[in-house]
C-alpha positions in Angstrom: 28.0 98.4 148.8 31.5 98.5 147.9 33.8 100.9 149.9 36.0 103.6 148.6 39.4 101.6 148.8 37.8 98.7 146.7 36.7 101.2 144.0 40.5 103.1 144.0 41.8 99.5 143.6 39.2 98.6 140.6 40.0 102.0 139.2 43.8 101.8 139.5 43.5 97.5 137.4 41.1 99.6 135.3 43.9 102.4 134.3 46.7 99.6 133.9 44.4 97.5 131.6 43.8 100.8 129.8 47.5 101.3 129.4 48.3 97.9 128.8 46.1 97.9 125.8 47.0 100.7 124.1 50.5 99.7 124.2 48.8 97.0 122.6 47.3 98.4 119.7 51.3 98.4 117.6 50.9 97.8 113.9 54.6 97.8 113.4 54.5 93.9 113.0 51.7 94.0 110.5 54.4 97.4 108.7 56.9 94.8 108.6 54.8 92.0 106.9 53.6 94.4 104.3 57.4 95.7 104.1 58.6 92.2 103.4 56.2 91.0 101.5 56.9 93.7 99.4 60.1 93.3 98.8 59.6 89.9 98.1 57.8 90.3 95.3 60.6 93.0 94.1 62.8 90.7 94.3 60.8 87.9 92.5 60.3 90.1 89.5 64.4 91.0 89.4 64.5 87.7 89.4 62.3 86.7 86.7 64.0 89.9 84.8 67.4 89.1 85.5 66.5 85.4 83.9 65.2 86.8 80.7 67.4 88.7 80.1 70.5 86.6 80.3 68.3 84.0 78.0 67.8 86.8 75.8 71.6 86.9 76.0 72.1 83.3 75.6 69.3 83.4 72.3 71.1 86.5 70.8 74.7 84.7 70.8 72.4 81.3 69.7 71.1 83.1 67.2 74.2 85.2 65.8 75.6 82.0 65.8 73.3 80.0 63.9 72.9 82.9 61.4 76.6 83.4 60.7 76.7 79.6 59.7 73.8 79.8 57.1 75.6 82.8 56.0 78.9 80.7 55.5 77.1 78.4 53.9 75.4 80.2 51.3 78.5 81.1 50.3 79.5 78.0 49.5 76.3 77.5 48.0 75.4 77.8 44.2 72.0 79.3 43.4 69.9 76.3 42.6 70.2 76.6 46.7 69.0 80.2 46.8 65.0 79.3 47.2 65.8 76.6 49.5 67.7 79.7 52.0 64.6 81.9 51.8 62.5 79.4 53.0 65.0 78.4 55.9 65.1 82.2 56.6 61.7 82.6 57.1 60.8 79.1 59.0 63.8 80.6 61.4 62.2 84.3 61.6 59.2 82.4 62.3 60.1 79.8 65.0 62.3 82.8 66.9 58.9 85.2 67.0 56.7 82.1 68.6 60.1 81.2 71.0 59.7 85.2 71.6 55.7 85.3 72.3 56.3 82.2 74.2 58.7 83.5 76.8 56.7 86.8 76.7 53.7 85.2 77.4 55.7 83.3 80.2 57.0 86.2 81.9 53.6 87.9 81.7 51.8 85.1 83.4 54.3 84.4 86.2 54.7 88.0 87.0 51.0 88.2 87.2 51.2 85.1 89.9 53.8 87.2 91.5 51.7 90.4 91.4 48.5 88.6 92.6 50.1 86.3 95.2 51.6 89.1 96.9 48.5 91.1 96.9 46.9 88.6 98.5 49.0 88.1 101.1 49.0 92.3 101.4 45.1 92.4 101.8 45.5 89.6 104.7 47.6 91.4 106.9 46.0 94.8 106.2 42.3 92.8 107.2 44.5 91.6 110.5 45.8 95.1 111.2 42.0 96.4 111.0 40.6 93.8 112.7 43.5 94.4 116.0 42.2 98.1 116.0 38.9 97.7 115.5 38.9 95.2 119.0 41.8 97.6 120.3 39.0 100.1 120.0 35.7 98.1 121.3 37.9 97.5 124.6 39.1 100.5 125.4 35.6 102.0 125.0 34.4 99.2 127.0 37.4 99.8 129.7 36.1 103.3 129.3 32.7 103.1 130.6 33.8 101.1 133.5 36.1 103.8 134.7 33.1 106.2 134.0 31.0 104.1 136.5 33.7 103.3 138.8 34.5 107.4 139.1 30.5 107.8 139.7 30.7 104.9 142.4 33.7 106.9 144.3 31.9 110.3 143.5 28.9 108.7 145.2 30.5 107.1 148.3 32.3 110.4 148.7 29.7 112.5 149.1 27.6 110.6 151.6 26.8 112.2 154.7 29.6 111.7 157.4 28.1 110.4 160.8 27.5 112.8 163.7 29.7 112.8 166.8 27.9 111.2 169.4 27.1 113.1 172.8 26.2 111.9 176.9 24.2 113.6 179.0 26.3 114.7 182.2 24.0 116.1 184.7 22.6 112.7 186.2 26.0 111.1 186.7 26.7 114.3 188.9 23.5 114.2 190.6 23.6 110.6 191.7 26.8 110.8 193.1 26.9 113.8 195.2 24.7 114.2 199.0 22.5 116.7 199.8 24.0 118.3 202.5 21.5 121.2 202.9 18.4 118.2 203.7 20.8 116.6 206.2 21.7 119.5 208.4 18.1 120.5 208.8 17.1 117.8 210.1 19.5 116.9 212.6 
């Protein structure tokens, strides 16, 4: 049977683990993740905007350019030309619309990967986070229920019965020691 001191001492390592582990249980790392992974998809998709549009930039001018020089040369050109134009002016109108559903279609699919990637990576950390609480929470209930039985352990060493004082007779050791001097003067 364990004495009291032992069970103070188990109970004072029990407290301390206690303490340790709820200073444990921090999810600001797992904040931070999700915090950076956030802004890293933000940033990706700036990116990706910031790219289309100074493409769209670059086409427009591309464009204006190529335009203006078809213009010039109508001009210059006599009508037997005029049917020849149209058709140039719609293979152009054409070509530009599948450029435009092209890059569309582009910039939809990678900021899908973006989206998707990230989210991903989101879901991880928040199944991490859960999972640290959740075993956060099985130990402390489990450091729980030892203090519980340790404080019944001390409750029941403490209320023991104390031992009795112990006692001598002291009559005999007086008796032994002493003469009868009432037997001795009678008979002299």
């Amino acid at each position: 049977m364990m004495d009291v001191s032992a069970l103070v001492s188990q109970m004072h390592d029990t407290l301390s683990t206690i303490h340790s582990t709820i200073a444990s249980l921090d999810t600001s790392q797992h904040d931070a993740k999700l915090d950076e992974l956030e802004q890293k998809r933000e940033s990706a998709i700036r990116g990706l905007l910031a790219a289309f549009a100074a493409e769209n930039e670059s086409l427009s001018q591309k464009r204006k350019t190529e335009r203006d020089e078809i213009a010039e040369r109508r001009r210059r050109e006599d009508e037997e030309r005029e049917k020849r134009r149209r058709l140039e002016d719609e293979e152009l109108a054409q070509r530009d619309r599948h450029e435009d559903e092209e890059r569309d279609g582009s910039l939809k699919d990678k900021t899908k990967d973006v989206e998707e990637e990230t989210e991903e990576q989101m879901v991880q950390v928040e199944e991490e986070a859960k999972k640290m609480l959740e075993e956060g929470r099985a130990k402390l209930s489990a450091l729980e229920e030892r203090r519980r039985e340790l404080n019944r352990l001390i409750d029941e060493r403490l209320q023991m019965p104390l031992p009795t004082a112990p006692t001598r007779a002291r009559r005999g050791l007086r008796t032994g020691l002493m003469p009868a001097p009432a037997v001795a003067a009678q008979s002299s």
